[in-house]
C-alpha positions as a Markdown table, in Angstrom:
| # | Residue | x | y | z |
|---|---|---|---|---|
| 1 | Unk | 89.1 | 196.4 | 302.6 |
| 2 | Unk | 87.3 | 199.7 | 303.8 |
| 3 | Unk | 83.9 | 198.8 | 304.2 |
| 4 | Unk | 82.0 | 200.7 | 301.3 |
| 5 | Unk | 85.4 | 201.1 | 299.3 |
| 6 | Unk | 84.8 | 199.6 | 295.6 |
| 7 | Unk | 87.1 | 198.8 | 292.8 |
| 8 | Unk | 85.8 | 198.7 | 289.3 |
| 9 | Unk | 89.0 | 196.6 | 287.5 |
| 10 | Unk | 88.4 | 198.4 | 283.6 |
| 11 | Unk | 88.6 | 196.5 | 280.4 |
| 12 | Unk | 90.5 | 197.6 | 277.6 |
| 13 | Unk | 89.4 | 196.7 | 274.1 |
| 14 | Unk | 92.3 | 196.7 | 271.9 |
| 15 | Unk | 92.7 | 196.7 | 268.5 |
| 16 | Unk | 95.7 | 198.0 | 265.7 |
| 17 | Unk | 94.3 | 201.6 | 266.2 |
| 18 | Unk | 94.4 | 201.9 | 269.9 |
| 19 | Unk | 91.9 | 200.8 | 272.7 |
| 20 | Unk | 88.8 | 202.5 | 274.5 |
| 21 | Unk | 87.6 | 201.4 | 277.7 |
| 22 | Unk | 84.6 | 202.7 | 279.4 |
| 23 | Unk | 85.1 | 204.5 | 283.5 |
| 24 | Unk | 81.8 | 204.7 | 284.6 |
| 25 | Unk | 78.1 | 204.4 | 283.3 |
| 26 | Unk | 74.7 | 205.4 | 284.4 |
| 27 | Unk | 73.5 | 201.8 | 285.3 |
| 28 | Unk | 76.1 | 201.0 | 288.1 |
| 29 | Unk | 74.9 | 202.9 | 291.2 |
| 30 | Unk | 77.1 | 200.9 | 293.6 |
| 31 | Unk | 79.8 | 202.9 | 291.8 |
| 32 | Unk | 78.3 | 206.4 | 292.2 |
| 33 | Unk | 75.0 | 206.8 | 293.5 |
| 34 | Unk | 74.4 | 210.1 | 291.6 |
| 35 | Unk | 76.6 | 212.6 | 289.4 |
| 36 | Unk | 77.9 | 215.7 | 290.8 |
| 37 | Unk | 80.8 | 216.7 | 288.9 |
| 38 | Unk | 83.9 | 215.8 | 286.8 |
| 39 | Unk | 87.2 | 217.0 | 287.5 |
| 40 | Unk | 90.7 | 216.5 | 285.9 |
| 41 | Unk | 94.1 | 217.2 | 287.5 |
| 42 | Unk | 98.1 | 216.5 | 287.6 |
| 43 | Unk | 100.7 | 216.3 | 289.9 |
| 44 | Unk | 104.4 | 216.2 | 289.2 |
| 45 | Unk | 106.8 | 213.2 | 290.3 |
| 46 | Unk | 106.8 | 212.7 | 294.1 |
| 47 | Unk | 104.1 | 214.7 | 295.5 |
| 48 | Unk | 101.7 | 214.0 | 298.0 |
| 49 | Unk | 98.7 | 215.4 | 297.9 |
| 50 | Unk | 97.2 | 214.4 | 301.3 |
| 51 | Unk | 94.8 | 214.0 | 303.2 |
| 52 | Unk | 91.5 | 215.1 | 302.9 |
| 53 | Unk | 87.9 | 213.7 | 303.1 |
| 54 | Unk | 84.0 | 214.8 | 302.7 |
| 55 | Unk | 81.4 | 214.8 | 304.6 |
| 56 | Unk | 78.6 | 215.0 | 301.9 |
| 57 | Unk | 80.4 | 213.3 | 298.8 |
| 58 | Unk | 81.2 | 209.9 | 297.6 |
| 59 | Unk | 84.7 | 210.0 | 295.0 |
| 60 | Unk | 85.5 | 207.7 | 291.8 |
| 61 | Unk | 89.1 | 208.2 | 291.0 |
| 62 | Unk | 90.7 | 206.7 | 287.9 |
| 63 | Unk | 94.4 | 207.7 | 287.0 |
| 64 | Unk | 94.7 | 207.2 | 282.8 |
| 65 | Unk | 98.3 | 208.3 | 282.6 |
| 66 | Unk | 101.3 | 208.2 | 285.3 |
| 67 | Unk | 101.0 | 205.9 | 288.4 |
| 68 | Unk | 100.3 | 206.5 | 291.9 |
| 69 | Unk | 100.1 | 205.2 | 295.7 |
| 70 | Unk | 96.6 | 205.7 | 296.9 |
| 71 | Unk | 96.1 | 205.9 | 300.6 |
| 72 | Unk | 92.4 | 205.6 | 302.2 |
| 73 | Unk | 92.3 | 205.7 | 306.0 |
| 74 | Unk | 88.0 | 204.7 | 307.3 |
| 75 | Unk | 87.5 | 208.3 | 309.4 |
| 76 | Unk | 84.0 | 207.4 | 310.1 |
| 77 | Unk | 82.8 | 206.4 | 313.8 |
| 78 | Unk | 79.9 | 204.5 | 312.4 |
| 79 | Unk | 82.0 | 201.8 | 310.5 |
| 80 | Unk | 83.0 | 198.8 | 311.3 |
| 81 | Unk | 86.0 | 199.5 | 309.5 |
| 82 | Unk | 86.6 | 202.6 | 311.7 |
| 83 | Unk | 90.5 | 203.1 | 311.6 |
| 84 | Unk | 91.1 | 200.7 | 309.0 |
| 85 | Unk | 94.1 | 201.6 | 306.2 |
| 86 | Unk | 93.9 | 200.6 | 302.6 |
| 87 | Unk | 96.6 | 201.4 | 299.9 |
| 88 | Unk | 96.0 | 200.9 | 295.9 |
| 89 | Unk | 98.3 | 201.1 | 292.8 |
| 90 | Unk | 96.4 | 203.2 | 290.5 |
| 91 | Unk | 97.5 | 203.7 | 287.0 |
| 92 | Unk | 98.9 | 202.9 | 284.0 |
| 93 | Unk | 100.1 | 200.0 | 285.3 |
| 94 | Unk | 96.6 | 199.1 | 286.8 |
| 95 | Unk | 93.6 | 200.7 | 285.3 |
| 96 | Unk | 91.0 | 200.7 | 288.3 |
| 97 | Unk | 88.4 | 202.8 | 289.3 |
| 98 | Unk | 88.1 | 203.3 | 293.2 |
| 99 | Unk | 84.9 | 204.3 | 294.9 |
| 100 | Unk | 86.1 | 206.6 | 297.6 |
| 101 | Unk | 82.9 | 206.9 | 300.5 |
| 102 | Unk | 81.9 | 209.8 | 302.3 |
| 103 | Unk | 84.1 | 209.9 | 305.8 |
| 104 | Unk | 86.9 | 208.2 | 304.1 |
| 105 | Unk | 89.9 | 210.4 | 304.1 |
| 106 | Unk | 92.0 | 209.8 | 301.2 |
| 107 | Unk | 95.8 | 211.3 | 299.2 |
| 108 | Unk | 97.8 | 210.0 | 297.0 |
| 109 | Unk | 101.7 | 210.3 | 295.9 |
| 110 | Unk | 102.7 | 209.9 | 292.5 |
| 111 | Unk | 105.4 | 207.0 | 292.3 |
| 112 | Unk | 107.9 | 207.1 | 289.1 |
| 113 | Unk | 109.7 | 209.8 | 286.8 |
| 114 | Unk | 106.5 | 211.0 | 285.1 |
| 115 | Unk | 103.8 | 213.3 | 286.3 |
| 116 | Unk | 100.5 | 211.4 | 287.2 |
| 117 | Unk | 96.9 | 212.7 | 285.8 |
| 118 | Unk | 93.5 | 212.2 | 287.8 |
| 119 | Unk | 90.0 | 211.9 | 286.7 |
| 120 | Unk | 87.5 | 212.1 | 289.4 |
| 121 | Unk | 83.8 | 212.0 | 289.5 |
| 122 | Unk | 81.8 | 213.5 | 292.8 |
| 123 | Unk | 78.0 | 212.7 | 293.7 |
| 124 | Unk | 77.9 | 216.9 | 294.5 |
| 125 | Unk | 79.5 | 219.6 | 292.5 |
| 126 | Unk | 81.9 | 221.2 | 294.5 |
| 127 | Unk | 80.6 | 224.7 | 296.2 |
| 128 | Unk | 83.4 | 227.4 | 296.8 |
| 129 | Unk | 81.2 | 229.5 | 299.3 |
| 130 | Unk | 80.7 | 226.3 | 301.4 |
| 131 | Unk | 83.6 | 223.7 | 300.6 |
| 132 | Unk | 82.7 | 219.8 | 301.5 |
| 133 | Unk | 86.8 | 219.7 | 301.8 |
| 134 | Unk | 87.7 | 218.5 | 305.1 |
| 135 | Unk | 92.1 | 218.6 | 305.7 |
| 136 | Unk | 94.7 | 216.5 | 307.3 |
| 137 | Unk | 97.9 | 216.8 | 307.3 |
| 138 | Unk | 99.9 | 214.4 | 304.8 |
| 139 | Unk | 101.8 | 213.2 | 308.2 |
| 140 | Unk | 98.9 | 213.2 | 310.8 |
| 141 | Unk | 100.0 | 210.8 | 313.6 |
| 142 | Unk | 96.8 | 209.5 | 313.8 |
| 143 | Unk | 96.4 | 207.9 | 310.5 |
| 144 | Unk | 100.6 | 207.1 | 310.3 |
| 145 | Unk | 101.0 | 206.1 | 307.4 |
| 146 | Unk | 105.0 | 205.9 | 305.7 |
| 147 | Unk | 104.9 | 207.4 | 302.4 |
| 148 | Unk | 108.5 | 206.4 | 301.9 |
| 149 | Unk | 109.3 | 203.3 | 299.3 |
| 150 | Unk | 110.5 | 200.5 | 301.1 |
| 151 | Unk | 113.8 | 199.2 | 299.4 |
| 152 | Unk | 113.1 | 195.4 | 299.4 |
C-alpha cells in the first residue's frame, strides 16, 4: 500500500431501528491531523472523476451510499512509494474511510446502476482565490491506469 495511505474499516451498530456508525473523531490524528473542511458530493453511474491531488492537504473519503473504484497513484518524489498504484472498493458494499496524503493524486469511477455520494473531510478549507487543486487527466499515460471492468 501507498506509504501514508490509511484505511479506517467502520463499525456499524445495528439494531431493529437502523444502525449509526461513527467516520471520524477528534482523538485519531493518524486519520486527519487537523480539520479543514467538510464536503458532500454525487456522481451519476459511470463517471470518472479523475485525477487530481494537493499539495497542502491530506483527504478522508467515505462513500455512505452507491459504490465506487478508487484509484491512488504516490505523486510524491520523496516516497518510497513514489509511483506506486493502489485501488479500493468504497461503499456500500465496503464502508471504509481512506486517508488520502498530500502528493497522492487520486479519482474515482462510480461502478453499478446507482449514483454514488462522497463525504470528504480536508486538513484546509478549500480557498477559491488560491486553489490547492492540482489536475491530471483521467487517462494520463503516466499513471496508466484501465478504468475499464475486466470481464472475468
Amino acid at each position: 500500500m501507498i506509504d501514508e495511505v490509511k484505511v479506517k474499516k467502520l463499525v456499524k451498530h445495528c439494531d431493529d431501528r437502523g444502525f449509526f456508525a461513527e467516520l471520524v473523531r477528534d482523538d485519531e490524528p493518524e486519520l486527519l491531523s487537523k480539520f479543514g473542511q467538510a464536503s458532500w458530493s454525487m456522481s451519476y453511474p459511470g463517471v470518472i472523476k479523475a485525477f487530481h491531488y494537493h499539495e497542502n492537504q491530506d483527504d478522508l473519503w467515505f462513500f455512505p451510499s452507491g459504490n465506487a473504484q478508487v484509484v491512488l497513484y504516490d505523486l510524491r518524489k520523496t516516497s518510497f512509494t513514489q509511483g506506486e498504484t493502489d485501488v479500493f472498493y468504497m461503499g456500500e458494499e465496503n464502508p471504509i474511510m481512506l486517508l488520502i496524503p498530500k502528493g497522492v493524486a487520486h479519482g474515482y469511477r462510480v461502478l453499478g446502476q446507482k449514483p454514488a455520494t462522497i463525504i470528504y473531510f480536508t486538513t484546509e478549507s478549500y480557498n477559491p482565490n488560491d486553489p490547492d487543486e492540482k489536475r491530471i487527466p483521467w487517462d494520463d499515460p503516466v499513471i496508466n491506469f484501465n478504468w475499464e471492468t475486466r470481464n472475468r
